[in-house]
N, C-alpha and C positions, 0 to 999 in steps of 0.2 A: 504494500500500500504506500502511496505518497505521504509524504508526511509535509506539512506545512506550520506554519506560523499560526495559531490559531489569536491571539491578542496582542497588544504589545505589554513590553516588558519593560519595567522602570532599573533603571541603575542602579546595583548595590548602595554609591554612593549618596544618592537620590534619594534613598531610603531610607536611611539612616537621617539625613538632613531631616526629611518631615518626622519621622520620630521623634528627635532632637526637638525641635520646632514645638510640637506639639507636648510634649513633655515640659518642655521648660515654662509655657503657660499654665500648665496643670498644677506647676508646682509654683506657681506666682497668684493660682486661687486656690492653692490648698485643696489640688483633687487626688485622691486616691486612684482613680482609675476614669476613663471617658468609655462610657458605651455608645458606639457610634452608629445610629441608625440612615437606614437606607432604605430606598424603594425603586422597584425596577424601571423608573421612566428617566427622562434625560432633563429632569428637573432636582433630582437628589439621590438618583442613582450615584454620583460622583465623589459623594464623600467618603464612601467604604473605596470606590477606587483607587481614591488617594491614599490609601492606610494598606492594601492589598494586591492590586492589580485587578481585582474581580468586578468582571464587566458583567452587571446583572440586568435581563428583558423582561423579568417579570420578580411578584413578590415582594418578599422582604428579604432584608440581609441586613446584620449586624458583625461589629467588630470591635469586641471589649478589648481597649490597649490601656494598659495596666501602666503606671509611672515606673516598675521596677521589676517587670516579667514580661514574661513574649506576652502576643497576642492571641485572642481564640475568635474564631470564625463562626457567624450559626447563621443556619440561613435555613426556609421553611421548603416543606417538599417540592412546592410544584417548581420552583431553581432547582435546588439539589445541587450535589456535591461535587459533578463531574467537571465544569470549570475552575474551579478551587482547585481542585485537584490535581491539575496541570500545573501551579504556580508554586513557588518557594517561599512566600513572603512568610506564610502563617502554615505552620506543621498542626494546629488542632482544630479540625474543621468537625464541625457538628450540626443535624441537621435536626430539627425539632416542630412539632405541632407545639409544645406550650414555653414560648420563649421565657417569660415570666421565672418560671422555676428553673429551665436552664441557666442565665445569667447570673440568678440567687446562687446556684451551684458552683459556677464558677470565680463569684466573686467570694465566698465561702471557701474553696479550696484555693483563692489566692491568698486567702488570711486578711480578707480587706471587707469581709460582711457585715463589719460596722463600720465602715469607712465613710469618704468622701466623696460620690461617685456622682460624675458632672454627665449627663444625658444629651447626645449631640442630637437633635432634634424635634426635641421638647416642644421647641418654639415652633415646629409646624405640620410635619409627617410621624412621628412619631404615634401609634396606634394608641387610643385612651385606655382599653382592656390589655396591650400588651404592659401598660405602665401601670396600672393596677397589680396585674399579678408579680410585676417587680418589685410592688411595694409589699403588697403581701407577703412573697417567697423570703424578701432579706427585708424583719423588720425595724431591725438596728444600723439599716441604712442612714446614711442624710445623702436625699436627691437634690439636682441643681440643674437647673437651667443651663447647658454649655456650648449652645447650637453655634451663640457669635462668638467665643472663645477660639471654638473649633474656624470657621470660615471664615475668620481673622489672620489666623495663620495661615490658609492655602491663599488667601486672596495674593500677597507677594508670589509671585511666580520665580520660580530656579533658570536660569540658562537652558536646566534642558528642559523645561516646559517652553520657554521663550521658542524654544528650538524646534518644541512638536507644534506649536501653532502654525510658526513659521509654515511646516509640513502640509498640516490642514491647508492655510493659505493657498501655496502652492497647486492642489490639488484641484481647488472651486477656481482657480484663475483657467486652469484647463480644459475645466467640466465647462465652463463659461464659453470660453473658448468652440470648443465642440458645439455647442447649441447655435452658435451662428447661426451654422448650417443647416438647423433642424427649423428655425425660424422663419416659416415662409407665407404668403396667403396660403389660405385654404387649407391649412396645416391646423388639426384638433389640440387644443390645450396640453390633453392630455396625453397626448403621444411624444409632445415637448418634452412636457416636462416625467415621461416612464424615462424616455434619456437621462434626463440627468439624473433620474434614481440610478438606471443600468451604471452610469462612467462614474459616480461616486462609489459605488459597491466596487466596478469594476479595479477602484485606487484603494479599496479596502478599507473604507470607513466605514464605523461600525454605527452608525445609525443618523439619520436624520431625517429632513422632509427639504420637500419642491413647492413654493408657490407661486403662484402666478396673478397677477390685477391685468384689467384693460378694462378703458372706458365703456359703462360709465363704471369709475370707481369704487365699488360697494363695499367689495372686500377682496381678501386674496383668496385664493383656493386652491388644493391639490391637483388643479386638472378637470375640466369640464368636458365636455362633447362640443363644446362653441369650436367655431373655425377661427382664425384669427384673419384678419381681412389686413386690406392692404394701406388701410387710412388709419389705422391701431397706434397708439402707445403701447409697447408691451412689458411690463415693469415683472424680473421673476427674483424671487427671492431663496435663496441658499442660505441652510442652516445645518450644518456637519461636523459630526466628530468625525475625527479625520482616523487613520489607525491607529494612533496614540491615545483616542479619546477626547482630545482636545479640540474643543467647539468653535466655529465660525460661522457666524453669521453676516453674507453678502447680498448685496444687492446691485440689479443694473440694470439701466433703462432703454428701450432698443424701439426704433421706429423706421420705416421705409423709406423715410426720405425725410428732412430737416424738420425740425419740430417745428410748429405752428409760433406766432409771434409769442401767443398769450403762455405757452407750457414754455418755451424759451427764457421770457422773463422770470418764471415760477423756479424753475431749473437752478437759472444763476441764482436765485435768495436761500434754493436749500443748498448749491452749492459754497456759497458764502456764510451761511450758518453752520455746518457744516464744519469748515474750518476753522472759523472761530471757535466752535465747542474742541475742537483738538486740540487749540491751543493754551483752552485754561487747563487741562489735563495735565498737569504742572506739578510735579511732588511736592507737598506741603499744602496745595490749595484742597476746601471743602471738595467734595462730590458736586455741590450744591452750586459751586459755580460753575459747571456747564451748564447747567438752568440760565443763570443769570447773563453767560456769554451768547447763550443763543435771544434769547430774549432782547438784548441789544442788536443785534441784526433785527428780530421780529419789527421791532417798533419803527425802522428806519424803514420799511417797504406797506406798513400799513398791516401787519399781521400779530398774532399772538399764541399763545398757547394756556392761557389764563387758566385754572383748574383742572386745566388736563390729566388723569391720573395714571394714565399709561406711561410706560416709562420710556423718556429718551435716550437712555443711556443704563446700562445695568453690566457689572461685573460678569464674568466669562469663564472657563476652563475645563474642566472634567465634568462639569455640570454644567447645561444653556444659560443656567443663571445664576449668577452668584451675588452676593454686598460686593460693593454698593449699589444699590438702587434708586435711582432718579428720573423721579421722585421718588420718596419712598423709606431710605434707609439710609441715611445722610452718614458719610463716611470721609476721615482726611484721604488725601490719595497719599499715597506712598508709589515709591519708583519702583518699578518693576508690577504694577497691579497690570493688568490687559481687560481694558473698558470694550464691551461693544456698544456702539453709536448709531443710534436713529432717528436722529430730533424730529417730535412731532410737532405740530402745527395745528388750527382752529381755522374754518374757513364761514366766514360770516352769512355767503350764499351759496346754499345747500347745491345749489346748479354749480357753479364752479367748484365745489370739492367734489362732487360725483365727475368733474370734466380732467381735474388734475390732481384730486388727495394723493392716487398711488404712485405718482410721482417725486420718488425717494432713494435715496444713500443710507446702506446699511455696510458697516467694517467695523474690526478688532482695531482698536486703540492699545498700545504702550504707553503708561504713566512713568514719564522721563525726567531731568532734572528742568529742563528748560520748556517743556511743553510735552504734548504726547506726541506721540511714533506712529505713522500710520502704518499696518503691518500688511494689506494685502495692496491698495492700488495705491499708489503715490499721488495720482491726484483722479479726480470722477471726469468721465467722459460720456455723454449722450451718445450711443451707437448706434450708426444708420448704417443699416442694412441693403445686400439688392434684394429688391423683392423676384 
């Protein structure tokens, strides 16, 4: 039989860093141990990945990492054990129906059942009966909230995570690339965009979605049965862990022949805003000031984004989403964070935002000493196709 690469694989050295990393806050709140919960979507699947390599599509998965013992693995039947089990990070995988008393068990024969024990998820995924019966199983516990503890620390990124985005990047710039060609009149949504499912699988990314807008602008979609005509904006959108895991989300806007006056104009204020929010990405500035830098573009062109609660900007890596969130979850930037960037916008006449809303710039930000880093297209370009 062939044998292949079934995930990627984090560096010895890599590994130890985030342990390090995460230990050294554990032990700056006084925790005994972090039980690190997870769930199999590509919104908090990420943080057991970061502790393991274990890329999980369904369930739940947990990873108790103790301050002063290896770590133990438990994840519920319908995953199971046979990914874990290909990897080295963690030698004690366990699979369980009542997590509850598992955990109790193991924090018990780590000698820490009356411990400090900080819960990486508390704050959102975490199941309310699975924390129950933890409370139950160890009741000389003291539990703690450690969900921002933990995403505090992956939000700084390592060189070699810098390095797998990079990778990701790389990869949507190709798939992008490829769709050109698939881009034609009379050509259905969704055969568009099964392409670009096929040539992301085909670079080995392990999971993402294709969407696509054109006027009138409602929303995006995975794919219609619509034909795309020859007078379209075709706006599609890429969101990919790449084989590392690590998430990008891109975007690019494609039209038959020159954009119309009025989506011309629209174009240059997202591209103008735009760059101005890269530039307050600045280490040591708020989160909060990308808001405030786009916001001075809005006001100069007659636009706003007033109560908006969608975010324009939200933290990135092993997981679609990470802190900081903006709006949202207001956080200092530090160098080395990796922002994705989408400033939204408020359009006063319901006709022109159905005519140009989808008309948008989506890319990973590096938070740099002097500004952020653009990590996939160095600048945005409107791309006109031959029809």
């Amino acid at each position: 039989m062939t044998a292949g690469r079934v995930t990627h694989v984090t560096s010895p050295a890599e590994r130890r860093r985030r342990y390090a990393a995460l230990r050294e806050a554990m032990s700056g709140a006084g925790l005994d141990a972090l039980v690190i919960y997870a769930r199999g979507d590509e919104f908090v699947r990420g943080r057991v990945q970061y502790v393991s390599d274990i890329f999980t599509w369904a369930g739940w998965a947990i990873v108790v990492l103790p301050a002063k013992a290896d770590p133990v693995f438990v994840v519920d039947p319908l995953f199971g054990l046979g990914r874990a089990a290909i990897l080295d990070w963690i030698a004690d995988l366990r699979m369980t129906q009542a997590p509850g008393e598992e955990i109790a068990g193991i924090l018990s024969d780590l000698g820490i059942g009356s411990g400090s024990i900080g819960l990486v998820g508390m704050a959102d995924i975490a199941p309310v009966g699975h924390f129950r019966e933890m409370e139950a199983a160890s009741p000389n516990a003291t539990w703690s909230d450690a969900t921002d503890l933990f995403d505090d620390v992956r939000s700084v990124k390592s060189q070699e995570e810098i390095d797998a985005f990079y990778e990701t990047s790389a990869i949507l710039r190709t798939v992008f690339k490829g769709l050109e060609a698939e881009i034609r009149p009379g050509v259905m949504e969704s055969d568009v965009l099964a392409e670009a499912h096929k040539m992301c699988r085909q670079y080995a990314c392990v999971d993402g979605i294709a969407l696509m807008g054109r006027p009138p602008f409602n929303t995006f979609t995975p794919g219609t049965d619509g034909v795309i005509e020859r007078d379209d904006v075709i706006v599609i959108d890429l969101e990919w862990g790449g084989p590392s895991g690590y998430w990008v989300e891109l975007r690019r806007v494609f039209s038959f022949g020159p954009p119309s006056d009025a989506a011309k104009r629209f174009w240059d204020t997202r591209v103008e805003s735009f760059a101005a929010c890269v530039e307050a990405m600045k280490a040591g500035n708020s989160s909060n000031d990308i808001l405030a830098a786009r916001d001075r573009v809005y006001a100069r062109y007659g636009q706003d984004a007033e109560g908006i609660i969608n975010y324009t900007a939200h933290g990135i890596g092993l997981d679609s989403l990470e802190p900081p969130w903006v709006p949202g979850k207001e956080r200092r930037l530090l160098e080395n964070m990796v922002i994705n960037l989408h400033p939204n916008v408020r359009f006063a006449d319901p006709q022109e935002g159905l005519a140009l809303g989808g008309i948008s710039i989506a890319d990973n930000v590096l938070v740099g000493r002097d500004g952020g880093i653009r990590m996939t297209d160095a600048v945005d370009e409107w791309i006109v196709l031959q029809p």
